[in-house]
C-alpha positions as a Markdown table, in Angstrom:
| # | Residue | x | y | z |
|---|---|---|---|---|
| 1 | Unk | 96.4 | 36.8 | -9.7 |
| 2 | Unk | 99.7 | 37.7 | -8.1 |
| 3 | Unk | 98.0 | 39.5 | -5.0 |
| 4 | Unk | 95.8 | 36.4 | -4.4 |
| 5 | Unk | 98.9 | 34.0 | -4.0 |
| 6 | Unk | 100.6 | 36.8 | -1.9 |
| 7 | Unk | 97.4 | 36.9 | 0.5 |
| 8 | Unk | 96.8 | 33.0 | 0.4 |
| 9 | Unk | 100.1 | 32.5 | 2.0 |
| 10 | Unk | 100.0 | 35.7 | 4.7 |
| 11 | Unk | 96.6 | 33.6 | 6.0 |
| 12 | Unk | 99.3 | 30.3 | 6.4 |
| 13 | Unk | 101.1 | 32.2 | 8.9 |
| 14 | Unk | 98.3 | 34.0 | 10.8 |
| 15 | Unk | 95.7 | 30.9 | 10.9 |
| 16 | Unk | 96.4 | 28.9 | 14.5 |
| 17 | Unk | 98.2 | 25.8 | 14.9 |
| 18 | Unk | 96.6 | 22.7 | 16.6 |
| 19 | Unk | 97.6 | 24.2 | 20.0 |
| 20 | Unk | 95.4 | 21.7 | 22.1 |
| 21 | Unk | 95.6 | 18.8 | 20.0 |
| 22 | Unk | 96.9 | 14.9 | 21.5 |
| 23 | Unk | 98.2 | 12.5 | 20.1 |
| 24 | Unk | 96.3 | 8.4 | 20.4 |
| 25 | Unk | 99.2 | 7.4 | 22.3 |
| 26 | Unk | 97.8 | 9.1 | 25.3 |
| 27 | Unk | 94.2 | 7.8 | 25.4 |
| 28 | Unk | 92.9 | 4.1 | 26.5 |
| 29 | Unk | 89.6 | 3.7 | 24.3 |
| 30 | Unk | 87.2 | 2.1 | 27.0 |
| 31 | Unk | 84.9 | -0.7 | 25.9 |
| 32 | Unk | 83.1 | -1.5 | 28.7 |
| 33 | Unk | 82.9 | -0.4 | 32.6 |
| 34 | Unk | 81.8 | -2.7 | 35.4 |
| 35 | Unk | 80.6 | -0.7 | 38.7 |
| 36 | Unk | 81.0 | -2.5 | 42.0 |
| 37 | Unk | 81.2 | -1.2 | 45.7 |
| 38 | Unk | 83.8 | -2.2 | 48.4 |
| 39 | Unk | 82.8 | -3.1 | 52.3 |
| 40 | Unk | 84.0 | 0.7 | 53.1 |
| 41 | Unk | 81.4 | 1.9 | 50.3 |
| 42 | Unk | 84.0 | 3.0 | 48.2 |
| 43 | Unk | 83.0 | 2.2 | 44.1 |
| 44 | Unk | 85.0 | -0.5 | 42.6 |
| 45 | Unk | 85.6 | 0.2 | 39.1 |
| 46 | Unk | 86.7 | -1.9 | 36.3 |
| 47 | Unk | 87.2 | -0.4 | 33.0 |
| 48 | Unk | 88.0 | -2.9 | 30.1 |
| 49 | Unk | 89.8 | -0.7 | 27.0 |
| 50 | Unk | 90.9 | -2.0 | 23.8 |
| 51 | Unk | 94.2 | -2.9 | 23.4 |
| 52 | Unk | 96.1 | -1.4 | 20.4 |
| 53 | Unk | 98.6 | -3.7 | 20.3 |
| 54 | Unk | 98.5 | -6.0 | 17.2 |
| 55 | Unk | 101.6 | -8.7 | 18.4 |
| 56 | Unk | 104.9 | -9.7 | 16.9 |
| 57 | Unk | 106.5 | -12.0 | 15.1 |
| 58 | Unk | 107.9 | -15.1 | 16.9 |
| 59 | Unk | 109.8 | -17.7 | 15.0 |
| 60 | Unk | 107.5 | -17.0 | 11.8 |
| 61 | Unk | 104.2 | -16.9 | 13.4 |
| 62 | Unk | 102.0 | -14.3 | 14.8 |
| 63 | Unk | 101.9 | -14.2 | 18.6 |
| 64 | Unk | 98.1 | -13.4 | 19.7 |
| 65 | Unk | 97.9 | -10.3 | 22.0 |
| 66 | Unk | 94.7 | -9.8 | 24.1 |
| 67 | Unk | 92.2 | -7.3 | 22.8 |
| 68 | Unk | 91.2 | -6.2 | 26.2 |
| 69 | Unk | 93.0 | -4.8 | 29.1 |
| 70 | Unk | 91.5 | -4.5 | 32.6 |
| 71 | Unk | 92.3 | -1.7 | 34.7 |
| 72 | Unk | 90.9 | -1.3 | 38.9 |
| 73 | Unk | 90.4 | 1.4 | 40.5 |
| 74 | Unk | 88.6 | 2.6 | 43.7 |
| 75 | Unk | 87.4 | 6.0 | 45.2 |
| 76 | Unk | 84.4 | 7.4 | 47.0 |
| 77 | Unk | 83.4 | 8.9 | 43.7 |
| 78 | Unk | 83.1 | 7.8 | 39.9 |
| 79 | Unk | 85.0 | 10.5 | 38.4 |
| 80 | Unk | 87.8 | 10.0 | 41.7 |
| 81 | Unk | 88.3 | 6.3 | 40.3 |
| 82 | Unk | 88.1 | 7.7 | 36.6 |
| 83 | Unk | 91.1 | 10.1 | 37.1 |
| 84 | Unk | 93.5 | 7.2 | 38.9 |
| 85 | Unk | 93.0 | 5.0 | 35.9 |
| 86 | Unk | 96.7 | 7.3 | 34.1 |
| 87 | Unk | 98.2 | 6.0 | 37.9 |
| 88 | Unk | 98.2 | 2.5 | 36.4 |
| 89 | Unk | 97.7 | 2.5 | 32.7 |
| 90 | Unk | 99.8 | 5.8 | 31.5 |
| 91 | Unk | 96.8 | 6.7 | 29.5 |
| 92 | Unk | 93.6 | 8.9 | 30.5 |
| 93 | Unk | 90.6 | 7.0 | 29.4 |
| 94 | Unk | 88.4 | 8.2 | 26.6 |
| 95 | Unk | 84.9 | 7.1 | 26.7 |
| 96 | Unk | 83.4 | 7.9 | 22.6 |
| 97 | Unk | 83.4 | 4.2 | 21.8 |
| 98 | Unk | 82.1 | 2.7 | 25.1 |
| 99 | Unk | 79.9 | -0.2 | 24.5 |
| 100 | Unk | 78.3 | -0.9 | 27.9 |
| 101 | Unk | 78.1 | 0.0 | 31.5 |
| 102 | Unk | 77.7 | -2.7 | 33.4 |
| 103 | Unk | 76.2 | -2.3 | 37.8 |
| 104 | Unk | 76.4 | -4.9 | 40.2 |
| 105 | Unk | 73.2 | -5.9 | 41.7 |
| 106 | Unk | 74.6 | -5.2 | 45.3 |
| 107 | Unk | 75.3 | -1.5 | 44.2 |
| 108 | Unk | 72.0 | -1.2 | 42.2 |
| 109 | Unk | 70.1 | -2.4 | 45.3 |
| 110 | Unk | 71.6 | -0.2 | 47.3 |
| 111 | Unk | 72.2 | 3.1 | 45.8 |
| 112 | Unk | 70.2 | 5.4 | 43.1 |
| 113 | Unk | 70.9 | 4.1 | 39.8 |
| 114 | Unk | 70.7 | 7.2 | 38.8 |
| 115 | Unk | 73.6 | 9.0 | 40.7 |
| 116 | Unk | 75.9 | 6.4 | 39.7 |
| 117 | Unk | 75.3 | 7.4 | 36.5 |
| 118 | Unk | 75.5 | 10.9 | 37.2 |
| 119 | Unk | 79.4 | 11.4 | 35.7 |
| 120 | Unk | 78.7 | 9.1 | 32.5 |
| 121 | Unk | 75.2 | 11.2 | 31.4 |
| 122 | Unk | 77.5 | 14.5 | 32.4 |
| 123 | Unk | 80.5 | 13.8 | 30.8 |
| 124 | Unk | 80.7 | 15.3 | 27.2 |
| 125 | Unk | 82.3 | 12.2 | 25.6 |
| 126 | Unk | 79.9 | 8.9 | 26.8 |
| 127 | Unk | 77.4 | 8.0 | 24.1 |
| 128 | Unk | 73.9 | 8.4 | 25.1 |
| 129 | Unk | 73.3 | 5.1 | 22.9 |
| 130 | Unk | 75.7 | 3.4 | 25.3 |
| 131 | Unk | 73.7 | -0.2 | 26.8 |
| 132 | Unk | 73.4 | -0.6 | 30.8 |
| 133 | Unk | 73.0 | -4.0 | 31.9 |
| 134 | Unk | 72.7 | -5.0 | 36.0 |
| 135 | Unk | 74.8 | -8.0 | 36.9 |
| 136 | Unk | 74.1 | -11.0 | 39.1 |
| 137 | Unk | 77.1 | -10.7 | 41.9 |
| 138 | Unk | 80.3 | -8.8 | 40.6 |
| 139 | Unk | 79.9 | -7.1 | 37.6 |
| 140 | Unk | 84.0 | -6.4 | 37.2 |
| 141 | Unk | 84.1 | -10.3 | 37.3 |
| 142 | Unk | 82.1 | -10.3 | 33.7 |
| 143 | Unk | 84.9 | -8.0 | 31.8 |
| 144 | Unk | 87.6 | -10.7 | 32.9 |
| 145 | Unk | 85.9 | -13.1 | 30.5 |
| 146 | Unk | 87.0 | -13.8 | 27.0 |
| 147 | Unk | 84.7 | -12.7 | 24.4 |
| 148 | Unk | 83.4 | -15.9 | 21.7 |
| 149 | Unk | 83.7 | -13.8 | 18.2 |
| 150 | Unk | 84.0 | -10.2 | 18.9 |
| 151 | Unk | 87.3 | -8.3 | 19.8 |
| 152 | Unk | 86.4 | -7.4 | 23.3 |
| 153 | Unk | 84.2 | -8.5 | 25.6 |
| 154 | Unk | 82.2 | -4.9 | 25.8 |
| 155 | Unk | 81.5 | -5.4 | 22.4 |
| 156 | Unk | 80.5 | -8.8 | 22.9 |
| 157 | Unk | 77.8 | -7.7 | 25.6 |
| 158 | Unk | 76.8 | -5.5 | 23.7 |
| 159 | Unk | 75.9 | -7.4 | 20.7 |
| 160 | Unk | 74.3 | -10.3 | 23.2 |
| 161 | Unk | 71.7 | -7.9 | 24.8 |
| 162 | Unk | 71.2 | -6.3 | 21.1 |
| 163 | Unk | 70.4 | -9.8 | 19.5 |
| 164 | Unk | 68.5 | -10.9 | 22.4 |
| 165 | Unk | 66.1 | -8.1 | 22.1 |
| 166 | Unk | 65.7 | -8.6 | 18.3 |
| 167 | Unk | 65.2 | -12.5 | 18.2 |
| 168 | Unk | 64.4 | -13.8 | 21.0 |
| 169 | Unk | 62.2 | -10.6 | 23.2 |
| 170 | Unk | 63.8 | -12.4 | 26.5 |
| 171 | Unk | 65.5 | -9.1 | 27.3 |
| 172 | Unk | 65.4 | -5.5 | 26.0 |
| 173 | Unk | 68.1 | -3.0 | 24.9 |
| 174 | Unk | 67.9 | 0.0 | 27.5 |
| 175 | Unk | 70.5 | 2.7 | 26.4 |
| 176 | Unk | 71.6 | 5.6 | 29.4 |
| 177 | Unk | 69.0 | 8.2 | 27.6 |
| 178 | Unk | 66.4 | 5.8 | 27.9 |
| 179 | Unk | 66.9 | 5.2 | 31.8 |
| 180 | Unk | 66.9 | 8.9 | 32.2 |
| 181 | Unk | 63.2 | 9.4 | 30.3 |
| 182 | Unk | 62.0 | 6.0 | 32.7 |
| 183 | Unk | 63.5 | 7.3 | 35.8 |
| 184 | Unk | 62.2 | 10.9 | 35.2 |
| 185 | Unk | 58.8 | 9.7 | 34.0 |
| 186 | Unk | 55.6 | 10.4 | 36.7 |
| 187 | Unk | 55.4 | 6.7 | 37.4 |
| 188 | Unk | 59.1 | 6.9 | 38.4 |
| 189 | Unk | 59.5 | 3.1 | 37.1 |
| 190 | Unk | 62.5 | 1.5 | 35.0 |
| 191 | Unk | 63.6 | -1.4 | 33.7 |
| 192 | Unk | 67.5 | -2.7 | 32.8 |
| 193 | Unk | 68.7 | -5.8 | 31.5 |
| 194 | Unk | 69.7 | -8.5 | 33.7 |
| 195 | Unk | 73.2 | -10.4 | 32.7 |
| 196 | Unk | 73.9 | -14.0 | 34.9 |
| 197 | Unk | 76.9 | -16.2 | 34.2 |
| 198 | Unk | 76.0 | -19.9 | 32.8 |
| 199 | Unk | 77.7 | -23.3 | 33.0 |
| 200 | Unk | 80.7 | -23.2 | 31.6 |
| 201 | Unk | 81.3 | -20.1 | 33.9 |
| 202 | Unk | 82.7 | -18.7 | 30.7 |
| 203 | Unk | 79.2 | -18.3 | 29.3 |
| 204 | Unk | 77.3 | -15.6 | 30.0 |
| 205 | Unk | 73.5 | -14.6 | 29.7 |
| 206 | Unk | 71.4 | -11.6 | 28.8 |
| 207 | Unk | 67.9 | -12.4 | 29.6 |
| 208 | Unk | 65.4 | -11.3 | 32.1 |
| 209 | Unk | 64.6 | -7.7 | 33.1 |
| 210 | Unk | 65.7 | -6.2 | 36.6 |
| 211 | Unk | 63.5 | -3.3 | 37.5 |
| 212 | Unk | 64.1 | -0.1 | 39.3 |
| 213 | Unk | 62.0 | 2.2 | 41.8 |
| 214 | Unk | 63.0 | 5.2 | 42.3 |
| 215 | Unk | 66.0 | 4.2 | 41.0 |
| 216 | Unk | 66.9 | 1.4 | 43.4 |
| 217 | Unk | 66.4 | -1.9 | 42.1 |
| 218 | Unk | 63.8 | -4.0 | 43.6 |
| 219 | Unk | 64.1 | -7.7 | 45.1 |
| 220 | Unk | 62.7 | -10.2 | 42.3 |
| 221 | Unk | 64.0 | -10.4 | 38.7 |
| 222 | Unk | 61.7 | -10.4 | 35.7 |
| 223 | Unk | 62.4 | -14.3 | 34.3 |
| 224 | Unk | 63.2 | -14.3 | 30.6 |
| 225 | Unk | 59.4 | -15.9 | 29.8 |
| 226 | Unk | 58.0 | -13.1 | 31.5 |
| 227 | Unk | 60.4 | -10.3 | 30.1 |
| 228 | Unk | 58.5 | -11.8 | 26.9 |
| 229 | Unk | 55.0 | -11.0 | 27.8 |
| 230 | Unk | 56.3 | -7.9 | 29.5 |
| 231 | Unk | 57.8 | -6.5 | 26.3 |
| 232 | Unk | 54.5 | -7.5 | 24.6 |
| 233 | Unk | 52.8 | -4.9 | 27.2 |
| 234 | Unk | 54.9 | -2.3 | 26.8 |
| 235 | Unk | 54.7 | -2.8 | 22.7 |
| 236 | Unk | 58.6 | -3.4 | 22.4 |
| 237 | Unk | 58.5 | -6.9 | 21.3 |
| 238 | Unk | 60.4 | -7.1 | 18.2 |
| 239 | Unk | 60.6 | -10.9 | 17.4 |
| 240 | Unk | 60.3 | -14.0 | 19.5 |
| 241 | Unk | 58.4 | -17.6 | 19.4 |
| 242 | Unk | 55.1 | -18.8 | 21.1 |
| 243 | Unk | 55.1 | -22.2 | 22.4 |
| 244 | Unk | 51.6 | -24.0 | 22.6 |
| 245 | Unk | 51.2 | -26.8 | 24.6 |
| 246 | Unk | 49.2 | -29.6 | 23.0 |
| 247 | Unk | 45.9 | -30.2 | 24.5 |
| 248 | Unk | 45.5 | -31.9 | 27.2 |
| 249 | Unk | 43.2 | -34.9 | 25.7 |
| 250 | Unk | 46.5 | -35.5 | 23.5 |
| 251 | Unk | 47.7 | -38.3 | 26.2 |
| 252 | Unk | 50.5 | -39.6 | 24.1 |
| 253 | Unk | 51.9 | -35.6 | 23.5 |
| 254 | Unk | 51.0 | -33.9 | 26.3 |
| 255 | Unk | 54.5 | -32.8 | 27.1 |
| 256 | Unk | 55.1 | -31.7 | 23.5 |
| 257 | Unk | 54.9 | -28.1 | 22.6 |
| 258 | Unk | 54.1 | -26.6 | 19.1 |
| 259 | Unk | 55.3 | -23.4 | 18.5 |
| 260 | Unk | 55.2 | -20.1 | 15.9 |
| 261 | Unk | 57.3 | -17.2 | 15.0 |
| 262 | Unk | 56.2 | -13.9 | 15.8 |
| 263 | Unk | 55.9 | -12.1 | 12.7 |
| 264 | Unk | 54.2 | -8.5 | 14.0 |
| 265 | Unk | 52.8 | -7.4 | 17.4 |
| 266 | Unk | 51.3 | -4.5 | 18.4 |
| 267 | Unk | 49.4 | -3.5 | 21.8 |
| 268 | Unk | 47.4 | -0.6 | 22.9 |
| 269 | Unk | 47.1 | 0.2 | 26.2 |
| 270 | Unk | 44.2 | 2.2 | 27.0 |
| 271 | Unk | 43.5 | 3.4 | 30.7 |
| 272 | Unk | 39.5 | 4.1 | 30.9 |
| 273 | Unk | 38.6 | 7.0 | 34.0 |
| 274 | Unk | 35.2 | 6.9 | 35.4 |
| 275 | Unk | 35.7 | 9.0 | 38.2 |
| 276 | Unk | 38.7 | 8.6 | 40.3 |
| 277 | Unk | 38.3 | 4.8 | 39.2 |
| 278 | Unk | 40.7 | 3.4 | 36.5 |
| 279 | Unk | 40.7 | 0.2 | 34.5 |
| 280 | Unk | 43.0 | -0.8 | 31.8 |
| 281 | Unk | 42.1 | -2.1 | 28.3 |
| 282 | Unk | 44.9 | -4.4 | 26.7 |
| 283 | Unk | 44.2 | -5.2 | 23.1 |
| 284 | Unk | 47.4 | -7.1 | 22.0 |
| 285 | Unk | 47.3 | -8.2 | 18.0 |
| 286 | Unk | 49.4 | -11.2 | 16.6 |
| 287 | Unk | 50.8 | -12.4 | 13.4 |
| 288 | Unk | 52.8 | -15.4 | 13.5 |
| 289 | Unk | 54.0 | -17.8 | 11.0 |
| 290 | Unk | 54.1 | -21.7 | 12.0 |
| 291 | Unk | 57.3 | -23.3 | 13.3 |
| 292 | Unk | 56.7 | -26.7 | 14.8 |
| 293 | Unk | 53.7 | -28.6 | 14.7 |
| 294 | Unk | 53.4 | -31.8 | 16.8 |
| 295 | Unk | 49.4 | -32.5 | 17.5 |
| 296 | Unk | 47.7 | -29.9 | 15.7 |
| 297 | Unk | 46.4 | -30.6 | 12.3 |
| 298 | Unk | 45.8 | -27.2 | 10.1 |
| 299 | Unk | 44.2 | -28.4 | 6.9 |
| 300 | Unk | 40.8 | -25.4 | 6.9 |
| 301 | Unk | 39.7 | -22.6 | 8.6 |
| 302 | Unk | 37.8 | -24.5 | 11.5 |
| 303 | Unk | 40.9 | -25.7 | 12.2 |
| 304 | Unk | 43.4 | -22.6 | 11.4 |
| 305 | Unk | 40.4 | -21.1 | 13.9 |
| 306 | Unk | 40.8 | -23.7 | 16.6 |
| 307 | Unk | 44.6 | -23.6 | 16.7 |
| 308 | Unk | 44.4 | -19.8 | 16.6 |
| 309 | Unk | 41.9 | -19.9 | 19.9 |
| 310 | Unk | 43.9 | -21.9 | 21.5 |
| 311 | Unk | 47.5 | -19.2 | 21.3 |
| 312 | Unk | 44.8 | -16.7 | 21.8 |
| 313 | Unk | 44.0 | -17.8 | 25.4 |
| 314 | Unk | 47.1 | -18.8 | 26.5 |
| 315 | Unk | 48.6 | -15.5 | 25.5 |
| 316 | Unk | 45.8 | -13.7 | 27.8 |
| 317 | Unk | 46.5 | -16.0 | 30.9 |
| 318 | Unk | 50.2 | -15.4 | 30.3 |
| 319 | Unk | 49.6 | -11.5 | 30.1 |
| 320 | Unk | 47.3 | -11.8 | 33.3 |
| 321 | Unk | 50.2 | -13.5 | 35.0 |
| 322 | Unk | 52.5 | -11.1 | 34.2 |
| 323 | Unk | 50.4 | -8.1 | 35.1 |
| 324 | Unk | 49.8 | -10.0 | 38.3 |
| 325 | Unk | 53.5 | -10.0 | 39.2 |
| 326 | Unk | 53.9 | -6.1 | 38.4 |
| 327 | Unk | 50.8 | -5.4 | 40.8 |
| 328 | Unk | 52.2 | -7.5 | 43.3 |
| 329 | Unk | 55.4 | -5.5 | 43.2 |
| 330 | Unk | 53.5 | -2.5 | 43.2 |
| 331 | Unk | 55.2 | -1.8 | 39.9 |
| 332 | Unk | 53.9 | 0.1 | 36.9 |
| 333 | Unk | 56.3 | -0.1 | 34.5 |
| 334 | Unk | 53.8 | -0.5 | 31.8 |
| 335 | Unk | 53.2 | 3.2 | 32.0 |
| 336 | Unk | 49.5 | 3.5 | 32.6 |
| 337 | Unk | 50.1 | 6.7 | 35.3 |
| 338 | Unk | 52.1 | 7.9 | 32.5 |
| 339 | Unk | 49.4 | 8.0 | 29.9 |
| 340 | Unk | 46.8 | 9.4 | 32.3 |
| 341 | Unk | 49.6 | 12.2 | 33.1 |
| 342 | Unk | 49.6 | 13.3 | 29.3 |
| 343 | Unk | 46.1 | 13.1 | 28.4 |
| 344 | Unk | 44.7 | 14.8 | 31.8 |
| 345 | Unk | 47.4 | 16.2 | 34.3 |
| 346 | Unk | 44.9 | 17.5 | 36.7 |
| 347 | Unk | 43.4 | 14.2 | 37.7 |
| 348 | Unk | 47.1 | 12.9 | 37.7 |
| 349 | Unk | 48.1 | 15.0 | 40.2 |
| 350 | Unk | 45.0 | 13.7 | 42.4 |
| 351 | Unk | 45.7 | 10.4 | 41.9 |
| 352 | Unk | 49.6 | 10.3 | 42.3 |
| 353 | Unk | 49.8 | 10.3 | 46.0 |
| 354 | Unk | 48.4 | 6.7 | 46.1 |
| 355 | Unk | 49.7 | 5.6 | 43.0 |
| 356 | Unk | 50.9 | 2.5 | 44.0 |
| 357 | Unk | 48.0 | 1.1 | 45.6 |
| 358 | Unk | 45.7 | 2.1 | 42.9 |
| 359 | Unk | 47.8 | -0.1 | 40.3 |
| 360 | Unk | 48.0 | -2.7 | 42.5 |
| 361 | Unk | 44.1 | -3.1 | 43.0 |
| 362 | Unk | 43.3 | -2.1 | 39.3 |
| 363 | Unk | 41.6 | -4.1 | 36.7 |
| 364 | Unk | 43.2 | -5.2 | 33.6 |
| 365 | Unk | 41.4 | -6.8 | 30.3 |
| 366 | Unk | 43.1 | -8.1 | 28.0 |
| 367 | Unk | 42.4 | -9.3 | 24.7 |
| 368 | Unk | 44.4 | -10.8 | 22.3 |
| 369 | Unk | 44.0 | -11.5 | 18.4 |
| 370 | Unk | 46.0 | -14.0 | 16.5 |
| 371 | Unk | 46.6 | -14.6 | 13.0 |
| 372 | Unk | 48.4 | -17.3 | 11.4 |
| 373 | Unk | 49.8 | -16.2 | 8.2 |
| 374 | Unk | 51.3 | -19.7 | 6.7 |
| 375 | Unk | 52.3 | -23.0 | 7.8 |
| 376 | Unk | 55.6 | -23.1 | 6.2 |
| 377 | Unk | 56.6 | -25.9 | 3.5 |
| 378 | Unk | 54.5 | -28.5 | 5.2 |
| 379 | Unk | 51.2 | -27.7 | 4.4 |
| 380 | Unk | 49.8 | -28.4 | 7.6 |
| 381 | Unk | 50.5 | -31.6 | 8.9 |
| 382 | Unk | 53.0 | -32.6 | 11.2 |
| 383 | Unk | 56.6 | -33.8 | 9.5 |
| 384 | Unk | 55.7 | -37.0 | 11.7 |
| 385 | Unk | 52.5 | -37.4 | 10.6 |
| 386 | Unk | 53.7 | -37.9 | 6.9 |
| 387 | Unk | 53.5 | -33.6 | 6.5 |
| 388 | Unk | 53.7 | -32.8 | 3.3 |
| 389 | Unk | 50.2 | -34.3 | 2.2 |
């Protein structure tokens, strides 16, 4: 037993010390980093870190410190205007608990997302779960604001373009691992987030969908309404609401809207090759519960079969529209090369070359199947209607 305790404490003086380790004092914890480009080209960046500060008493009360602290920098490289961030802060920046990256539309426009990227998806501490978002004028100009409920205003992006992607499919949450499969996929298509100030110009928005070719952005932005049908394409819809207008024989409600909740969705999208030809089948399955009834009356199944006919249609043309715009733009971010790539890579490579043209002339059909699972507490009658009954 003796000899044990004798060895136990010879391996205390041989085992090493923590040569290399440093100390919190030394490290800004970044939340967020905006990425902006001067008149010279040089990048403009803006990290927001959290401030560890937690105030100090003043005549009996707690004096409110602010959570975030902005720090600018400019270089012809990333990692140049990462390393002069200790010039002004006294701290090197640590990046393990970054919530968002956000790019300015002008840089995004004008240079590969991709190689802007290059130092976050090389560096060994960013998150590959980190959020990107593309910003409508200066993106540094979005960290100065002050966040509603969360800490910091990274984390406060961050939860926007999260919750918008779960309840109302108006955006979608794109983290830096997930641009790098789009980017690197045979279509060479990807989408980002789109983030816009509001009135109060302390308000911000995270809806609609900017999309990238060949990892420049392109001119128009995918509207929130379309982002929804988009997402429904793509089979990433998580949750969102239909609005059905009332038919137009309703004179006295033809400007309301009824609408349903988005229970499940699910879409297959199926190219079919005869030849070198290609069409696309879309077959796009609904359930929904009832919200808001206005000029619908759902008391049997002629009319549950009626109302459902009616979301079923509109859906379609909505799709149609959508696809429209992506074939315009010469865009397929849906995927379809993608699939043909996996399931036959020899014909892939014949049709790649023109690509672009192909999708743009291609036929789409789309179907779409709705089911209405309940109408809520009022049976099915609208609340104005005396619902209930």
């Amino acid at each position: 037993m003796k000899s044990r305790v004798v060895l136990g404490l010879l391996l205390l003086f041989v085992l090493p010390g923590c040569w290399d380790k440093a100390e919190l004092t030394e490290y800004a914890f970044v939340q967020a980093v905006a990425i902006d480009q001067s008149e010279s080209m040089e990048f403009e960046l803006t990290i927001h870190s959290y401030n560890p500060s937690s105030g100090a008493e003043v005549s009996g009360a707690i004096k409110q410190v602010k959570k975030g602290i902005n720090i600018k920098t400019k270089a012809d490289t990333i990692f140049e205007a990462v390393r002069d961030i200790p010039i002004h802060l006294g701290r090197k920046a640590k990046w393990d608990h970054m919530r968002v990256i956000l790019i300015s539309d002008k840089v995004a426009r004008n240079q590969n997302v991709g190689e802007i990227l290059d130092f976050f998806s090389r560096d060994h501490e960013p998150r590959s779960s980190v959020l990107l978002l593309i910003s409508e004028g200066n993106a540094g100009d979005y960290l100065e604001i002050k966040p509603f409920i969360e800490n910091t205003i990274g984390q406060q992006l961050r939860k926007i373009e999260e919750s918008a992607t779960k309840f109302s499919a108006k955006t979608s949450t794109v983290p830096l691992l997930d641009l790098a499969i789009q980017m690197q996929s045979e279509t060479g298509t990807a989408m980002v987030p789109y983030i816009h100030k509001d009135n109060p110009p302390n308000y911000v928005s995270v809806a609609g969908i900017a999309l990238l070719k060949k990892g420049k952005m392109v001119s128009g932005i995918v509207t929130p309404f379309d982002t929804q049908r988009l997402l429904m394409l793509m089979n990433k819809y998580e949750s969102g609401i239909l609005e059905i207008p009332c038919p137009a024989d309703s004179s006295e409600k033809k400007k309301l809207k009824e609408s349903i909740e988005v229970n499940t969705l699910d879409t297959k999208v199926t190219p079919i090759i005869k030849g070198k030809e290609v069409t696309v089948s879309v077959v796009t399955k609904i359930k929904g519960s009832v919200s808001e009834l206005h000029c619908s009356v759902l008391k049997s199944k002629e009319d549950d079969k009626r109302f459902e006919d009616r979301i079923k249609k509109m859906v379609e043309h909505d799709i149609q529209r959508t696809i429209t715009i992506l074939q315009k733009d010469k865009m397929d971010i849906i995927g379809v090369g993608n699939k043909i790539f996996r399931k036959n890579p020899v014909l892939w490579k014949k049709l790649k070359p023109t690509w672009e043209e192909r999708f743009a002339e291609m036929k789409f059909n789309v179907d779409v199947e709705i089911t209405v699972l309940n109408t809520g507490l009022n049976a099915g009658t609208p609340f104005s209607e005396g619902g209930g009954g």
